[in-house]
C-alpha positions as semicolon CSV with decimal commas, in nm:
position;residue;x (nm);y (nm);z (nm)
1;X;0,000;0,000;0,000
2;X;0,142;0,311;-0,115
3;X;-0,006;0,653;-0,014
4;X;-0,389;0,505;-0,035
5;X;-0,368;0,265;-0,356
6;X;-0,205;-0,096;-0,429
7;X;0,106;-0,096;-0,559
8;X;0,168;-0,360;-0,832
9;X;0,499;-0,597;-0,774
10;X;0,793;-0,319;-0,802
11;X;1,014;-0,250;-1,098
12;X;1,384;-0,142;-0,994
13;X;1,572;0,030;-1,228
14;X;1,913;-0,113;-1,273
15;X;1,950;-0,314;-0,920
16;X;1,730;-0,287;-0,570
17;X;1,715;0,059;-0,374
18;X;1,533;0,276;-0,137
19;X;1,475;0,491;-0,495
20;X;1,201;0,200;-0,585
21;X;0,973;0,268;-0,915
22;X;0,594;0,091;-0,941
23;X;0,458;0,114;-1,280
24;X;0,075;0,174;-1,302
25;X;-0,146;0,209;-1,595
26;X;-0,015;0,534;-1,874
27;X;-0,200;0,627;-2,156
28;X;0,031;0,678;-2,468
29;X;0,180;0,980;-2,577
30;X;0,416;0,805;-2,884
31;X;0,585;1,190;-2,973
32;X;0,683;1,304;-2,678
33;X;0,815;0,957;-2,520
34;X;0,987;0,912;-2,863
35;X;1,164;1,278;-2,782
36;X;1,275;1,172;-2,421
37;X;1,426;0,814;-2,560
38;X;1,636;0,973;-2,882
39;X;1,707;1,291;-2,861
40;X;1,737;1,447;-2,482
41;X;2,014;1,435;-2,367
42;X;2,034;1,208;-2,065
43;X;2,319;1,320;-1,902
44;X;2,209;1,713;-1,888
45;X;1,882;1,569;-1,755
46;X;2,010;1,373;-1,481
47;X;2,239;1,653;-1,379
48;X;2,072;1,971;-1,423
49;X;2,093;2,213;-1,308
50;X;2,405;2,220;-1,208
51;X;2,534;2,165;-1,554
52;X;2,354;2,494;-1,600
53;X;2,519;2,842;-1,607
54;X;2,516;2,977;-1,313
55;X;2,244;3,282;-1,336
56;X;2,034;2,980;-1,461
57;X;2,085;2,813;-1,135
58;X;2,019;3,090;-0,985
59;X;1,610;3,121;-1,243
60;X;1,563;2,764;-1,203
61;X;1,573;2,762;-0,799
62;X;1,466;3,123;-0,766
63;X;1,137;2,995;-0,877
64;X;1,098;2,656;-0,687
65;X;1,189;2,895;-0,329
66;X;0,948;3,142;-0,399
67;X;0,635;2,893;-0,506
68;X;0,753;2,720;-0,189
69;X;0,773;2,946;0,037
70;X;0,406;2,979;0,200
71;X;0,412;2,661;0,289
72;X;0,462;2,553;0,687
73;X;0,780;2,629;0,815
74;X;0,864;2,266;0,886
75;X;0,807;2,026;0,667
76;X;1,031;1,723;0,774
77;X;0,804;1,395;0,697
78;X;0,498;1,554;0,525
79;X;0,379;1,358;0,233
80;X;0,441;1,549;-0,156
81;X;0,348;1,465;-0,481
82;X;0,596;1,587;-0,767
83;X;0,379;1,507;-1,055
84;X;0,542;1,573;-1,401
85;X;0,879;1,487;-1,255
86;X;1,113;1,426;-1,566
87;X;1,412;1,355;-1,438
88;X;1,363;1,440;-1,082
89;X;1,536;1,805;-1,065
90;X;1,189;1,923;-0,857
91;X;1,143;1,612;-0,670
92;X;1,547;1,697;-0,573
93;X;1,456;2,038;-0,449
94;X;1,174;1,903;-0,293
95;X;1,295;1,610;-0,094
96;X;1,586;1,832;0,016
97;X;1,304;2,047;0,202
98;X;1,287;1,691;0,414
99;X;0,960;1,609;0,271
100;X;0,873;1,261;0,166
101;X;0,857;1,264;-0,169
102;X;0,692;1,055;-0,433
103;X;0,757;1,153;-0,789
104;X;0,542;1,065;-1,091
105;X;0,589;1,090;-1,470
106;X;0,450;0,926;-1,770
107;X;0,809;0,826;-1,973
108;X;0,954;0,526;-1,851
109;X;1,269;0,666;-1,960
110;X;1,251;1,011;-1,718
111;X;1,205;0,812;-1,454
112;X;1,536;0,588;-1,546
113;X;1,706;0,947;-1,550
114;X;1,540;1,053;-1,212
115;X;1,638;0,702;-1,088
116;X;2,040;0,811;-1,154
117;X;2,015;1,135;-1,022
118;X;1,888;0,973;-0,694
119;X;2,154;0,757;-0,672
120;X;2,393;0,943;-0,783
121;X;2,344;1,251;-0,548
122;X;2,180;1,045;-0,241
123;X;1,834;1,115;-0,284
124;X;1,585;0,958;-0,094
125;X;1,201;0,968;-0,367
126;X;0,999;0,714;-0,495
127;X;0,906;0,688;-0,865
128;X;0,591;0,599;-0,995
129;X;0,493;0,611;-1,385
130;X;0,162;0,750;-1,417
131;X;-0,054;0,952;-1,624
132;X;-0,117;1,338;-1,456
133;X;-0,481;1,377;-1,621
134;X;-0,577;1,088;-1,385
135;X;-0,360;1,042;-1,086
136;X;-0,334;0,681;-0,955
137;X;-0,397;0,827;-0,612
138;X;-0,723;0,831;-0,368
139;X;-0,845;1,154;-0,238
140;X;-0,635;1,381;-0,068
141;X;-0,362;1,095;-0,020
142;X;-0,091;1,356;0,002
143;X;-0,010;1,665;0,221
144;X;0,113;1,869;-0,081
145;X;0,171;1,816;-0,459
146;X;0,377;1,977;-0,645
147;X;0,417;2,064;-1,063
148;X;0,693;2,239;-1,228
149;X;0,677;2,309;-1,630
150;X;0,509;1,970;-1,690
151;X;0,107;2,086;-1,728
152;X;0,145;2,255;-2,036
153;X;0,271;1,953;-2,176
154;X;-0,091;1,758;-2,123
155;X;-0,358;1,778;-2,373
156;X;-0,599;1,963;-2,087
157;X;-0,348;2,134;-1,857
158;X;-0,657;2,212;-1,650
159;X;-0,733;1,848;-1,601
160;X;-0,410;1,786;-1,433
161;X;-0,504;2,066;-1,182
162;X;-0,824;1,918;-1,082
163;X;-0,589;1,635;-1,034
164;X;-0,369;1,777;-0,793
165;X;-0,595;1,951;-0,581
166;X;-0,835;1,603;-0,548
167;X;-0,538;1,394;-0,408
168;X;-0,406;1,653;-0,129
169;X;-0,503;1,737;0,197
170;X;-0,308;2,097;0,275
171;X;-0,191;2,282;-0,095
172;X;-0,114;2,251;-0,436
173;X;0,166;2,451;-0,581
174;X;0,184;2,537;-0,961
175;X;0,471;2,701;-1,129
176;X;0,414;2,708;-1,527
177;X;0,397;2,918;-1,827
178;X;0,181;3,222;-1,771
179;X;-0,057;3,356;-2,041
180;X;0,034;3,723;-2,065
181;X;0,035;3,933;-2,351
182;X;0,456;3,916;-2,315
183;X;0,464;3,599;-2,423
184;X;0,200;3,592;-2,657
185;X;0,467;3,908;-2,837
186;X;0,753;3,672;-2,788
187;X;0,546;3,420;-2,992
188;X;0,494;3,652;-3,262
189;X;0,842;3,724;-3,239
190;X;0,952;3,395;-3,275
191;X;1,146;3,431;-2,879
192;X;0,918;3,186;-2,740
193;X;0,731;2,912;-2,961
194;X;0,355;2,776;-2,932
195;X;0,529;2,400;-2,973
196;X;0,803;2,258;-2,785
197;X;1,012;2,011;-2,985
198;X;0,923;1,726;-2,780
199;X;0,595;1,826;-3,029
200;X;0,290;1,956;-2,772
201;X;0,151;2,230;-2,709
202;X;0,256;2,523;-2,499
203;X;-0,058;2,528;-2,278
204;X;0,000;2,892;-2,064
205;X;-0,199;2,921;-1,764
206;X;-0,435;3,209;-1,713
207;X;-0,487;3,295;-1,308
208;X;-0,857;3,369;-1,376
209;X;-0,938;3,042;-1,482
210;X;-0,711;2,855;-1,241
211;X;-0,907;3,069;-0,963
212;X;-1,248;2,892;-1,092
213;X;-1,107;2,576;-1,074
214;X;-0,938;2,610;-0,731
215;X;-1,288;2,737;-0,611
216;X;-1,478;2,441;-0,794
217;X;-1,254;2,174;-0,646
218;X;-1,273;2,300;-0,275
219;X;-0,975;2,535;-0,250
220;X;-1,087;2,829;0,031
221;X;-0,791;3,063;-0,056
222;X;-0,492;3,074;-0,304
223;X;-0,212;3,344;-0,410
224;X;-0,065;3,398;-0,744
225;X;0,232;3,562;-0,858
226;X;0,460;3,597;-1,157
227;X;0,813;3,693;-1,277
228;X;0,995;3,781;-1,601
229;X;1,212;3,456;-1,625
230;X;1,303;3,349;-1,966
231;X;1,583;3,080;-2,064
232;X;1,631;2,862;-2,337
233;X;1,958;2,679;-2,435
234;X;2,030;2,957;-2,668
235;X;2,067;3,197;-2,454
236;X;2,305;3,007;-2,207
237;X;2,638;3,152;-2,398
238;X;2,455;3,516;-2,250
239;X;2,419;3,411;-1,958
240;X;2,760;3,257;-1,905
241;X;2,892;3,609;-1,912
242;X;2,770;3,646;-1,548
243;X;2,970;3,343;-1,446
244;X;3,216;3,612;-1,263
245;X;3,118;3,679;-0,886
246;X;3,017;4,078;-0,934
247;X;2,857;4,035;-1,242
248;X;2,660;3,753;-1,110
249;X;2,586;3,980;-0,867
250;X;2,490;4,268;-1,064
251;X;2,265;3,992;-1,268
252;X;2,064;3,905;-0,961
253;X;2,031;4,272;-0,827
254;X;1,901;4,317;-1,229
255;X;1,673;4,027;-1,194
256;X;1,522;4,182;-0,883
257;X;1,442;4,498;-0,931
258;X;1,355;4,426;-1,287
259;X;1,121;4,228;-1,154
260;X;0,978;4,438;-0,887
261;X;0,864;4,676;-1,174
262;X;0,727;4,452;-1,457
263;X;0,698;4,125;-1,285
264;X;0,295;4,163;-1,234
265;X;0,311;4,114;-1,603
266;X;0,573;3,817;-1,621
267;X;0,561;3,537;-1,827
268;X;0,622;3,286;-1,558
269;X;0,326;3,205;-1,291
270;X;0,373;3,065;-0,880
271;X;0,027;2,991;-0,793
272;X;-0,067;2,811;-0,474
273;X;-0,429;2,664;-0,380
274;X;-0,497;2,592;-0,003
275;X;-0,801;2,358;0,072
276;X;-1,080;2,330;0,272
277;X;-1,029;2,114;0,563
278;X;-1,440;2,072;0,692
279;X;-1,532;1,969;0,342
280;X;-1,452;1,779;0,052
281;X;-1,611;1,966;-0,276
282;X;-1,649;1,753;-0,592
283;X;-1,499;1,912;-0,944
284;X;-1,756;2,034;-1,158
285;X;-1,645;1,857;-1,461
286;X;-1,485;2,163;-1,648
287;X;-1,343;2,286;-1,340
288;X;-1,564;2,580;-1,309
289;X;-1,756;2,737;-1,091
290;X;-2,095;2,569;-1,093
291;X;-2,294;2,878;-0,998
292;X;-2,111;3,074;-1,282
C-alpha cells in the first residue's frame, strides 16, 4: 500500500534501492516519449541544473523557493506529490526540504534518468509512472503536490489541476507558463514558440481560470504571482557572461528589481491553492464554478 492505492509488484531500475519505481497504468503519448528516448540528452537531464550556467541556477531555484515558500515552516516527513517529474530536478529540491517525496511521470525513460540522479546525489524519492490527467492516487492521499513546467505539456493542462488539488489534503503549488500578452509578443516574435520540440503544445496558464477551478474543487484561498524569467539553451552563452562573482551579482540585483517593476506582467506564474479542511467539494467537470 502506497499513499492510499495498491502498488503492483515493483520495478527497480538497474539493481534494488530505497529509490524504488511501481509502474501503473499510462496512456500513450508516442511523440513526446519518442523525444525523451532519442534525442534528450540524458546526461544534462540527470544533472541539471548544475550543468547549467550559473544565473540559470540561480532562475531555475529562484522559482521553486518562492512557489515554496508559503508553505509551513517545517516540513520534515509531510507527504508530496511531484507530478510531471522528468528527471527528478523538482522532486530533488523538494525532498531536500525533508519532505517525503513521491515523484510521478509518464516516460519510462525520465524516470530511469530521475532514478540516476537519486543515486547518484543520495536522494531519498519514490518513482511511480503515471498519467497526470488521472492520478493513480485516492483523495487527498498527500499533504502537498507539487508541478513544475510539466502541465502545459498535457492535452488539458486544467485536467491535471483538478488532479492535484483532489489527491491533497493541505496545498497545491503550480509554477508554469503564464498567459500574458509578453509571451503571446515573444510568440509573434519567434522568442518563445507555441510548440516545444518534444511536439505539444505550450498550454499557458491564465490565473482567472485557475481561480475557478481552485474554487470548484474546494480550494478556500490561493495566491498567485509571476516573474519575467526566460531561458532557453540559446541563450546560455549570455548568460555565461555572469559566471564572474560581481557580475553575477549585478545579474541578480538586475533580476530583482527588474522584476519588482514589470513582474505583475511576467511570463512565468507561482500559484498556490490551499483547501478546505471541513469539506470535501467535488470538481464540476470543467473545473468551473458551478454557480457561474
Amino acid at each position: 500500500m502506497l499513499y492510499g492505492i495498491e502498488v503492483p509488484i515493483p520495478y527497480a531500475l538497474g539493481h534494488q534501492s530505497s529509490h524504488t519505481m511501481f509502474i501503473l497504468n499510462v496512456s500513450s503519448k508516442e511523440k513526446q516519449f519518442e523525444f525523451c528516448r532519442e534525442r534528450s540528452d540524458c546526461e544534462i537531464e540527470i544533472t541539471r541544473p548544475r550543468c547549467y550556467p550559473r544565473a540559470v541556477q540561480f532562475l531555475l531555484e529562484f522559482k521553486l523557493w518562492f512557489a515554496t515558500q508559503s508553505l509551513d515552516s517545517n516540513l520534515d516527513g509531510v507527504r508530496a506529490l511531484v507530478v510531471c517529474c522528468g528527471s527528478g530536478m523538482d522532486a530533488e529540491f523538494i525532498a531536500r526540504r525533508g519532505m517525503q517525496v513521491v515523484a510521478m511521470d509518464i516516460s519510462l525513460e525520465a524516470l530511469q534518468r530521475a532514478n540516476e540522479r537519486a543515486e547518484r546525489y543520495d536522494i531519498a524519492y519514490q518513482l511511480i509512472l503515471g498519467n497526470a490527467e488521472k492520478l493513480p492516487f485516492k483523495d487527498d492521499a498527500f499533504e502537498y503536490v507539487f508541478v513544475h513546467d510539466g502541465l502545459h505539456h498535457l492535452t488539458d493542462a486544467y485536467s491535471g489541476v483538478r488532479e492535484m488539488i483532489r489527491v491533497a489534503s493541505k496545498a497545491v503549488v503550480i509554477v508554469e507558463p503564464a498567459d500574458a500578452l509578453i509571451t503571446r509578443l515573444a510568440v509573434k516574435l519567434r522568442i518563445s514558440e507555441e510548440y516545444e520540440d518534444v511536439g505539444n503544445f505550450v498550454y499557458r496558464l491564465s490565473p482567472k481560470e485557475l481561480a475557478q477551478v481552485f474554487e470548484s474543487c474546494g480550494a478556500n484561498r490561493w495566491s498567485f504571482k509571476r516573474h519575467l524569467i526566460y531561458y532557453q539553451p540559446w541563450t546560455f552563452k549570455i548568460y555565461k557572461i555572469f559566471q564572474p562573482k560581481p557580475l553575477f551579482w549585478l545579474f541578480k540585483t538586475c533580476f530583482h528589481f527588474g522584476n519588482w517593476l514589470f513582474g505583475r506582467w511576467g511570463n512565468s506564474l507561482k500559484a498556490v491553492a490551499w483547501k478546505k479542511h471541513e469539506t470535501h467539494t467535488q470538481c464540476s467537470p470543467k473545473g468551473l464554478n458551478s454557480q457561474q
